[in-house]
C-alpha positions, -999 to +999 in steps of 0.1 A: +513+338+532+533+364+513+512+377+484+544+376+463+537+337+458+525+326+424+485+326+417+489+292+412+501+277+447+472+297+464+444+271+450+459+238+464+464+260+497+427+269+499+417+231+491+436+218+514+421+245+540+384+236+528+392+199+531+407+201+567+375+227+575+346+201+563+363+173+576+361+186+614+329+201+611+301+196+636+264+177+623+250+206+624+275+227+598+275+191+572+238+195+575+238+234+567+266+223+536+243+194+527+213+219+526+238+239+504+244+211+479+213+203+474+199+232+470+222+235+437+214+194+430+248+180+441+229+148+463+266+134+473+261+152+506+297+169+526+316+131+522+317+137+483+324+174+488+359+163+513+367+136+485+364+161+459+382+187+474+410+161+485+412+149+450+413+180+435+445+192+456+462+158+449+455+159+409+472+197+415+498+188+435+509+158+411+506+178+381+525+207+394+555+215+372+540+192+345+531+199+306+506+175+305+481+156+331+490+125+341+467+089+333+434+086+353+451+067+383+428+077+412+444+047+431+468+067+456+441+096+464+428+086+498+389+094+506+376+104+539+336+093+526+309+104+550 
């Protein structure tokens, strides 16, 4: 990645990296993550963290280039769950 590159590309980058990361995980990591998440109250365990993280990027990625954010229209993100 060529550090030249806006700040702004670098975040959908690094969710799309964390996403692909927890998705392929072993039990054993999603059990360390879900120890994680807990530990700071989050109780929707490494399926809601994927969803999240793939939402996130999408919102990003649809918003890129835009003044304002577009409708809450969660329809076309697609989940992974648990």
């Amino acid at each position: 990645m060529d550090s030249g590159e806006p700040q702004e590309d670098l975040l959908p980058t690094i969710l799309g990296i964390c996403e692909e990361f927890f998705a392929s995980t072993s039990p054993a990591i999603r059990h360390e993550l879900d120890t994680l998440m807990r530990a700071r109250d989050i109780t929707g365990g490494p399926g809601w963290l994927i969803d999240m993280l793939a939402l996130t990027r999408s919102r990003m990625e649809r918003t890129a280039g835009r003044s304002q954010p577009p409708a809450a229209d969660e329809s076309a993100v697609t989940t992974r769950g648990d």
